[in-house]
N, C-alpha and C positions, 0 to 999 in steps of 0.2 A: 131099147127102153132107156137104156145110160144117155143116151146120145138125146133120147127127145125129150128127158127130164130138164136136162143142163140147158136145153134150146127155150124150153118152158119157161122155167126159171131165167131163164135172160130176156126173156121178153117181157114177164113180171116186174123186172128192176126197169130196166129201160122205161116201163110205164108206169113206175113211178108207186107198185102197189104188193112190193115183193119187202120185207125187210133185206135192210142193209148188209151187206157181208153172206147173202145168200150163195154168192156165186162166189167160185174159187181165182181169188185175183192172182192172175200171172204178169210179172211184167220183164219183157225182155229189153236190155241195156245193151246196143249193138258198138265196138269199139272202134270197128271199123266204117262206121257211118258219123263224120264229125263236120260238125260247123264251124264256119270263121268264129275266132276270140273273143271273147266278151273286150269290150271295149271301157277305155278309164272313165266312159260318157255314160255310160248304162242306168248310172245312178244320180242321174245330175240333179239339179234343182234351180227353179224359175222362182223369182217375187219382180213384184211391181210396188210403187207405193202407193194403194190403193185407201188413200185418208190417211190415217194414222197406222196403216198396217207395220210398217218398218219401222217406224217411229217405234211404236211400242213393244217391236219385240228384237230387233238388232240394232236399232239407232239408241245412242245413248241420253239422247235431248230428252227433259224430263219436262217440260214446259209444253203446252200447245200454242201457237200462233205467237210466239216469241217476238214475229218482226211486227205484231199488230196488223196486219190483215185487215181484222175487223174492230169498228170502234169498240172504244170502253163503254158500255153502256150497261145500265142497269136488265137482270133477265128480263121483265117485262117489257124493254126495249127492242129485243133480240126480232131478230129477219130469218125467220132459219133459209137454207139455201133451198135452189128447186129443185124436181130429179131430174134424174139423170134421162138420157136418150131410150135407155130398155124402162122407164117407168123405178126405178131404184128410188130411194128418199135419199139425196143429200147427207154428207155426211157431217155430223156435228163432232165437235170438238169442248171440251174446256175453257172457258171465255176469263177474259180479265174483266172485274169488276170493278166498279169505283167506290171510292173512302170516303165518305163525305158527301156525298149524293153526286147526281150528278152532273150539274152543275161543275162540280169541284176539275172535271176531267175533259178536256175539250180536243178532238184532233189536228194538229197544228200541219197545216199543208207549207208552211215555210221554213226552207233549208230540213225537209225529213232527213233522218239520217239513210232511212232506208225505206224504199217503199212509197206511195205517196202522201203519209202523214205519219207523224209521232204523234205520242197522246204528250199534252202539254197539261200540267198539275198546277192551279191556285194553292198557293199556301198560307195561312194566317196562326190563329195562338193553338186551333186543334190540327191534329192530324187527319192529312188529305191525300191523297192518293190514290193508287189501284194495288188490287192482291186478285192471285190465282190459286184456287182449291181445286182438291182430289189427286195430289202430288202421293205418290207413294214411297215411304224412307224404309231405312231400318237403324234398329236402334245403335248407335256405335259406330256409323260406317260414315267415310270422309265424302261431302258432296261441295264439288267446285264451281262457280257461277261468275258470271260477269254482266254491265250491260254496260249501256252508253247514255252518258248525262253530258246537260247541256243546259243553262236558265240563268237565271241571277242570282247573284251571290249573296243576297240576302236571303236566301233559300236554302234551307238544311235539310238534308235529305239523308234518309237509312233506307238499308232492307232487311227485312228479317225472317227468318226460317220459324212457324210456329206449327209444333205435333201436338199439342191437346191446349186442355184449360188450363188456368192460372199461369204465369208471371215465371215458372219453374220452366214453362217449359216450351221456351222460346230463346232461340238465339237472335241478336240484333248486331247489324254491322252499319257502323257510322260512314256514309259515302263523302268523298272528297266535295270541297268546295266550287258549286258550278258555276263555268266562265260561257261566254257567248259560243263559244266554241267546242264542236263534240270534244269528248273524252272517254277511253274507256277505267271502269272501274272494277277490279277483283273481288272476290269472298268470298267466305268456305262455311260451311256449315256442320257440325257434327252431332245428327239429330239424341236425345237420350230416349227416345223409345219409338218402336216400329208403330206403323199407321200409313193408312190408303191413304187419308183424307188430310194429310200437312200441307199447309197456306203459305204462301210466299206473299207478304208485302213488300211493296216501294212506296213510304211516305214519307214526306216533310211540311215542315213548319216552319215558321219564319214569315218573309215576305217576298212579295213577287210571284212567283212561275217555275218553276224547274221542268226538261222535257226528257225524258227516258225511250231508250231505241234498243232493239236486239238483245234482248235479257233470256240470259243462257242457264242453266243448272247442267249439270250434269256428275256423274259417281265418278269419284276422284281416280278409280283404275279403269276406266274408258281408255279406250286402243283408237287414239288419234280421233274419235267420236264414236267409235262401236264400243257396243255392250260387250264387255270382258265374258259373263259367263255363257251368256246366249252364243257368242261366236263359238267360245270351247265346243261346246257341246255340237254344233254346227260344223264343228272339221272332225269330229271323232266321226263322221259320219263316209269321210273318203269319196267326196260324190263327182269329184273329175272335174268337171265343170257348172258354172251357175249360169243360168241367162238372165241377165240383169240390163237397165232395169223392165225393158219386155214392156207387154199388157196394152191395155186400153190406152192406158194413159197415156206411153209413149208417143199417141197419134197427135195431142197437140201442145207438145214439151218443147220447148226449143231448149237443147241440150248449151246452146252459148250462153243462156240466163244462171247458170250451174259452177259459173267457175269463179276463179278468182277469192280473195278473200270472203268464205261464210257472211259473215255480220253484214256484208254491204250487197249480197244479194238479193233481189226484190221476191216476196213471194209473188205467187203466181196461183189461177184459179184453173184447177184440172177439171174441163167440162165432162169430160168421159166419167167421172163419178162424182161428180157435184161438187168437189171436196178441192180446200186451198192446200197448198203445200208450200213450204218457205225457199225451197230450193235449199236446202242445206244438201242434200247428197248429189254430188255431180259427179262428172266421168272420173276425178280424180278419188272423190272416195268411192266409188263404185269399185274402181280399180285396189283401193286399200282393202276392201271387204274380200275381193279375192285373193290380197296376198295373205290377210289372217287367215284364211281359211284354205288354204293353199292348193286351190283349184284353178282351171281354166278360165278368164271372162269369155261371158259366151255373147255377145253385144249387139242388139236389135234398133235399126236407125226406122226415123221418123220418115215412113210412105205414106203417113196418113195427110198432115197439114203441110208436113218437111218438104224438101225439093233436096235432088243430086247432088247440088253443090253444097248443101249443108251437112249430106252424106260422106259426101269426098273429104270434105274440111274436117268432119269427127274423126275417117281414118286417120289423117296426116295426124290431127289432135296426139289421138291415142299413138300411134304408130311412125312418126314422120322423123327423122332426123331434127337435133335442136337445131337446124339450119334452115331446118326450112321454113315457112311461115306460121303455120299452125302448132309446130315442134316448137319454133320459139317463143310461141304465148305459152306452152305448156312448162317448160324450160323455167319461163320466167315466176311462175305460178309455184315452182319447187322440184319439178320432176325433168330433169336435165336427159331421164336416159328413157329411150322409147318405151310403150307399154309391151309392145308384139302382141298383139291383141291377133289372134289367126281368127277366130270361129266368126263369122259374122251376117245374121238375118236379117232379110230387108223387108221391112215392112211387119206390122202384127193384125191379122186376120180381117187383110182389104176389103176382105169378100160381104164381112155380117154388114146389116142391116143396123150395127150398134154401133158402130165402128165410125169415128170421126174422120170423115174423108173418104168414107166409101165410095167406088167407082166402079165401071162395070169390068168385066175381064178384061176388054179386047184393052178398052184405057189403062187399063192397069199394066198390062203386058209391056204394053210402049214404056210406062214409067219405071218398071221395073227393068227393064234390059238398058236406062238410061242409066240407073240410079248403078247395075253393073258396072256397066262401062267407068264410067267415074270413078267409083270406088277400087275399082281393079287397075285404074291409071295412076293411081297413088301410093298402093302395093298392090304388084300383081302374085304374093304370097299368100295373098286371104284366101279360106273359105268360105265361099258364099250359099248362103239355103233361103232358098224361096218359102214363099209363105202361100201354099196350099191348101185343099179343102176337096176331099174325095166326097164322091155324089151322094153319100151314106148320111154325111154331118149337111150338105148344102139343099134348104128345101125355102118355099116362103114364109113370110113370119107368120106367126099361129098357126103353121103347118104340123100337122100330131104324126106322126108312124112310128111303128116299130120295124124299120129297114130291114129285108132280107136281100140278098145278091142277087136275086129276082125280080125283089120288087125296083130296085134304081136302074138295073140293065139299061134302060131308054135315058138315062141323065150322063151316060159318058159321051166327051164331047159335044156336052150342052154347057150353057152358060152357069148350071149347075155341078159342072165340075172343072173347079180352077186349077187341080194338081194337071187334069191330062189335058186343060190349056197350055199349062207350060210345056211338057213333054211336048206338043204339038208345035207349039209357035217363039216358044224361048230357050231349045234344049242349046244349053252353049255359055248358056246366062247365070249357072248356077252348079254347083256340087252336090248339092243335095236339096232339101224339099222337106216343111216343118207338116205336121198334123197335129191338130188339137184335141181331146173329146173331154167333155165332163160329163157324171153319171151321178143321179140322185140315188142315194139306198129306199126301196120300197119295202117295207114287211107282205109277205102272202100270207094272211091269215087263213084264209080255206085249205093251207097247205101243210100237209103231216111235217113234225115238227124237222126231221133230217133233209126233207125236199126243201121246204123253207130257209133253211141254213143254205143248204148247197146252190140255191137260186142267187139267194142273198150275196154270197160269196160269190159267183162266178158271173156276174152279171158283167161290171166293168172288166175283167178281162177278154169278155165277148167285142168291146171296142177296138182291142189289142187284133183281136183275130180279123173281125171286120175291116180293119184297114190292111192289116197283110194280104188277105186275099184280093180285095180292090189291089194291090200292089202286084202280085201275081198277073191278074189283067191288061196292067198297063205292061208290063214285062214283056205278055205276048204281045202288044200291039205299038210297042216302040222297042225294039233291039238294041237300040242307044241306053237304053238307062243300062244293060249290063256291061257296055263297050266302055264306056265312059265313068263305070262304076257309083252311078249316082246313089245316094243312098236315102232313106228315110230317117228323120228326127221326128218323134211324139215330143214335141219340147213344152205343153201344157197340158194337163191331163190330173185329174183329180175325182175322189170318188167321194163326195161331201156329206161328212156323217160324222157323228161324234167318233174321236180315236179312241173305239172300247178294241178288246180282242177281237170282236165280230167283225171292226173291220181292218184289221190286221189279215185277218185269212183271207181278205177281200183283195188287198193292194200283195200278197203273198202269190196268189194266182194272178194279179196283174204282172210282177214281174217274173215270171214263172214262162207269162205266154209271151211276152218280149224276148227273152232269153231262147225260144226255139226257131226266131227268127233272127240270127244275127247274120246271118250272110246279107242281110241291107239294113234290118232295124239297128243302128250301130248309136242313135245316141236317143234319151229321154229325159226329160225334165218335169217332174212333179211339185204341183201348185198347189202350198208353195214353201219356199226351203222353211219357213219359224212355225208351220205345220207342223213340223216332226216335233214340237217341242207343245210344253205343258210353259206360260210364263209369264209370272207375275211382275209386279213393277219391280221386285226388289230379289228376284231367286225365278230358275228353272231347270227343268228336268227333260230327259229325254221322254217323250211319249209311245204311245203305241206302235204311230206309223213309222217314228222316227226306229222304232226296236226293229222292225220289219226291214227297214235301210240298210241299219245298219250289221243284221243279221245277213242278208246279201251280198252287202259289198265286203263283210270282211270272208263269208266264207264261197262265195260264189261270182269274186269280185275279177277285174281286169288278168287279163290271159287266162280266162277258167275256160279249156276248150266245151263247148256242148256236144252230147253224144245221142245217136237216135234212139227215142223209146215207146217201145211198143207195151199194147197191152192186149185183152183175151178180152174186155167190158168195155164199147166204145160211149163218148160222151153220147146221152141223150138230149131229145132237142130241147132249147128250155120252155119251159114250162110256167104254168099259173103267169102267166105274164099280167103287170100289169102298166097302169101310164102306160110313159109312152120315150121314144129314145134310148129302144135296149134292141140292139142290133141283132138278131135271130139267125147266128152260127153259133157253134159249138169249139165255145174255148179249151183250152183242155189234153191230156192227153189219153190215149185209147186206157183209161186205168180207174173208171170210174167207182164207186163214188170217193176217190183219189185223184189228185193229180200231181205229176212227178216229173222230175226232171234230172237229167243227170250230165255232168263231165268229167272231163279231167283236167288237172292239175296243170300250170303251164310248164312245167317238168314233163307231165305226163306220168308222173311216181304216183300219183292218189288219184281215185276213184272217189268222186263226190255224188251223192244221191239226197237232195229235196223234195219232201214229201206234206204237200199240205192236206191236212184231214180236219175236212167242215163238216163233222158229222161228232155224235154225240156219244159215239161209242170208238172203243178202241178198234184198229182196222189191222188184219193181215197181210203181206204179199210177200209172194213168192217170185223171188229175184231169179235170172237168168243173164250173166254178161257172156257176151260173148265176143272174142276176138281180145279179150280181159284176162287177168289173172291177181285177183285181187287174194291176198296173204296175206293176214297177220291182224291183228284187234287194231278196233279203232276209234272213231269219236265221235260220237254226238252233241249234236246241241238243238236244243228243246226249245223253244217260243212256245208260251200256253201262259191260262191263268186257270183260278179258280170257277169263272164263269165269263160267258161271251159279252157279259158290261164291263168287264176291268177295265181298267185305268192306270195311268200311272200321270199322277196329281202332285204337284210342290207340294212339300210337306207331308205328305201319306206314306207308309207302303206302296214298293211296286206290284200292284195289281196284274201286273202281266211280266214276267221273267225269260228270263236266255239261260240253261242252264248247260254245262258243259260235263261227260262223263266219260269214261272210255267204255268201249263194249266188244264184243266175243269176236272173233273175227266172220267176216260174210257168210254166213250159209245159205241155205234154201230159204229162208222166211226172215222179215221182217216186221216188228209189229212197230204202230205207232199210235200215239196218244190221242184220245179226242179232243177235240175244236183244238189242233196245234199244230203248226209248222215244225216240222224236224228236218236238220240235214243231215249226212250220215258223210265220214270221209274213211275209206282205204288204203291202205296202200295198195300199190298195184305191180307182180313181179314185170322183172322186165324181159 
């Protein structure tokens, strides 16, 4: 009767209709069952500059379309742009306005400084000009700016920083006297009170014309152009490497528009999201963002509109001797000594149907074993990872399923799966091999409130398990990927929901089910790195996901060996499903409604135990190491808040906490907190 109560009861929970903690969780921690090393990659992080994504949360340029883009025109004048290729709305921006109507503001296509026009200024006894609104200050803090004048000298010209109403409270700086010829001019601002919405004008009076080009602001403790407190809080994070700048975009960037002196280069219009960009960030500050942050570049060249030679020419860029030809535009540019730029992927996601320069495999294939060749004849030191697409994520567009490893079986080796194109027709061509997936958060409201939660939670780590097991596949049907030791990169991957705790526990079990794959999942990158943060124009904070990062990487971080974990409660299938694009395996480990993960130390001296509990009550288990000897009290640390909407908001309380304590040593049971990630560390005798 013992025996057929506990089988009862387990079939109750697994269907979803048994309360929680019915069943006696055991979980065994095997020490002699271990996986390759968590890798310094594990925690990486991808951006692109997707509009003003970087712009406004790591670039420190406070201004929009600086190099004028688009004319000065009054709002009613405005063209907004069109969408984009997946149907997206263009992306708008902060406009420069005109002083004086406009009339007053004209686009002068002769000698631009930059671009194909400057805006050229009439000036007479009132003030004419252009100003841009919605600038965010704070009160007291030093902001440094420049632009470029150029008109007749009977033209007087200022610009002036103004945070609110009256005459108090405004700074004005008198600009130099303009000659036919650019000039650049400096000035600083030190605003006396905080506000979103502070105005920068450029006006003058007098007579004639004056013409203004490349007008810059930026916070006087800017790191070479990055934001000082976004970057801190961006390396507190230890994430190995960034893949930069990656994305859509990359497909029709020509990264040579990128170099050279800022001010003098032209923006450009990125069709992949509707959206201009000035070119301000090129491979050379790409490359500064990874020295503040003191991680790897991880560097994605143009498959989409690019061609090989422009490929080969970026490595030599980044990589080449100042002797050689590319080395010495670089050399000359300020950076004398190579980047060593090693990680390197070609091409960003050939395959979609969104994708600027989409083509089919078999073309792709060719292009990609060319764009190898090349780039490995200019260092044959890099690593190179192909841009794949397991038959899970590959289907037609307005195509709906929710993928099982049953249902794609007939898509390997179809034109629907581009990773085992390559294993079949380019193995040679690459080191490794990227995978993408993004996952929207769905609420199950017909679903009891703990099933709900743990659906919520476990959903996107189901994409983690889905593509390892497609990985297992191709293992059995190409013996090269383990000969050759090619590995898998997840280098995009996101689970798009507001950063409360709820999904915290979400990206908790994502890197939970990454980490029991490291004998080939060896690197990831989540989209995207100023995600992790809460940030306003003027202050930022670490946020949810960013807590969840960096709860990982410092305690579950590079050399943390993984150990196998069994449990007595296996993951049930999931459930209440709804949409559509939630892959139907069982992420997880045998430890339900838990999941856990454990290693050791790259000593080998500690016993590390993570435990994420998406449920609403507190959970027990009953630990068993074996092949272990763990002795002596030891530490925890806590991730939770008060409720599954916390937040952690510039300016608020943090809503959601890491808290650190010491605790008894191992015994037979474990409890841990509801809706909260705990990790546990030991020592371990030796």
């Amino acid at each position: 009767m013992r025996l057929a109560a506990k089988a009862a009861t387990l079939a109750l929970i697994l269907a979803g209709s048994a309360p929680l903690g019915a069943q006696e969780l055991r979980v065994t921690i095997d020490g002699t069952k271990r996986a390759a090393p968590v890798t310094r990659y594990a925690y990486g992080m991808f951006i692109e500059p997707i509009g003003g994504l970087v712009a406004r949360t790591l670039w420190a340029e406070m201004l929009d379309d600086r190099k004028f883009y688009y004319p000065v025109v009054s709002e009613a004048k405005d063209v907004p742009p069109p969408p984009n290729a997946e149907g997206r709305p263009g992306v708008a921006y902060r406009k420069w306005r005109p002083i004086g109507g406009d009339d007053a503001v004209k686009m002068d296509a002769q000698d631009p400084y930059v671009g194909p026009h400057s805006p050229s200024v009439a000036v007479g006894e009132t003030p004419h000009g252009l100003a841009q609104s919605g600038i965010g200050v704070a009160k007291g803090k030093r902001y440094d700016g420049s632009l470029w004048l150029s008109g007749d000298a009977a033209a007087k010209a200022q610009v002036a920083l103004i945070w609110g109403d009256g005459e108090g409270n405004r700074q004005v700086v008198t600009l130099p006297t303009a000659g036919p010829a650019w000039q650049r001019a400096d000035f600083a601002f030190t605003p006396g009170a905080d506000t979103t919405d502070a105005r920068l004008e450029i006006t003058g009076t007098g007579g004639g014309r004056f013409r203004v080009a490349a007008v810059s602001l930026m916070p006087s403790d800017n790191i070479d152009g990055w934001r000082a407190d976004t970057t801190a809080i961006a390396k507190s994070l230890n994430s190995g490497f960034w893949r930069l700048p990656g994305g859509n975009f990359l497909s029709d960037w020509d990264w040579h528009g990128a170099l050279g002196p800022r001010d003098r280069r032209a923006p450009m219009f990125d069709h992949a999201w509707s959206a201009m960009q000035p070119n301000d960030i090129g491979m050379d500050e790409w490359m500064r963002l990874t020295r503040i942050l003191d991680v790897e570049p991880y560097v994605t060249v143009n498959a989409g509109l690019g061609d090989a030679n422009s490929a080969a020419e970026e490595v030599e860029y980044l990589n080449g001797p100042a002797t050689s030809d590319w080395g010495a535009k670089r050399a000359a540019n300020g950076h004398p000594e190579p980047y060593g730029v090693r990680l390197w992927n070609i091409g960003n996601e050939p395959y979609g149907w969104w994708q600027i320069g989409k083509t089919s495999l078999d073309y792709y294939l060719i292009k990609h074993r060319e764009f190898a060749e090349r780039m490995r004849k200019v260092d044959p030191s890099i690593t190179l990872i192909a841009s794949g697409a397991m038959p899970d994520q590959l289907h037609p567009r307005d195509f709906k399923e929710n993928a099982s490893l049953e249902s794609i079986q007939h898509k390997f080796g179809t034109e629907e799966d581009w990773t085992g194109g390559f294993f079949a027709h380019a193995m040679g061509s690459f080191d490794g091999i990227s995978e993408h997936w993004y996952d929207r958060p769905e609420e199950r409201p017909n679903a009891p409130a703990d099933a709900e939660l743990i659906e919520y939670a476990r959903s996107p780590s189901n994409h983690v398990r889905m593509k390892t097991e497609e990985w297992k596949i191709y293992q059995q049907r190409f013996p090269a990927i383990r000969d050759r030791k090619i590995f898998l990169s997840i280098d995009e991957y996101a689970y798009f929901g507001k950063p409360t705790l709820k999904n915290a526990l979400a990206y908790a079990m994502v890197m939970q089910e990454m980490l029991r794959h490291t004998d080939f999942l060896t690197m990831s990158a989540f989209t995207t790195g100023a995600s992790t943060m809460d940030i306003t124009p003027t202050a930022a904070t670490l946020n949810t996901t960013g807590a969840i990062f960096k709860l990982y990487g410092e305690r579950f971080g590079a050399g943390t060996i993984p150990l196998a974990v069994e449990g007595n409660v296996p993951q049930p299938d999931p459930r209440y499903p709804v949409g559509f694009a939630h892959p139907q395996v069982k992420a997880g480990s045998a430890t339900w409604p838990l999941d856990v993960i454990a290693g050791l130390s790259p000593d080998g001296k500690r016993l590390r135990i993570a435990v994420v509990n998406a449920t609403y009550k507190p959970q027990r288990l009953t630990v068993e190491p074996r092949g272990l000897k763990p002795g002596g009290a030891g530490t925890q640390w806590l991730l939770t808040g008060k409720s599954l909407d916390a937040e952690n908001k510039v300016g608020k309380p943090a809503g959601v906490t890491i808290s650190e304590k010491r605790v008894p040593a191992l015994g037979r049971a474990l409890t841990v907190d509801p809706i909260s990630v705990t990790i546990f560390e030991y020592p371990v005798r030796q």
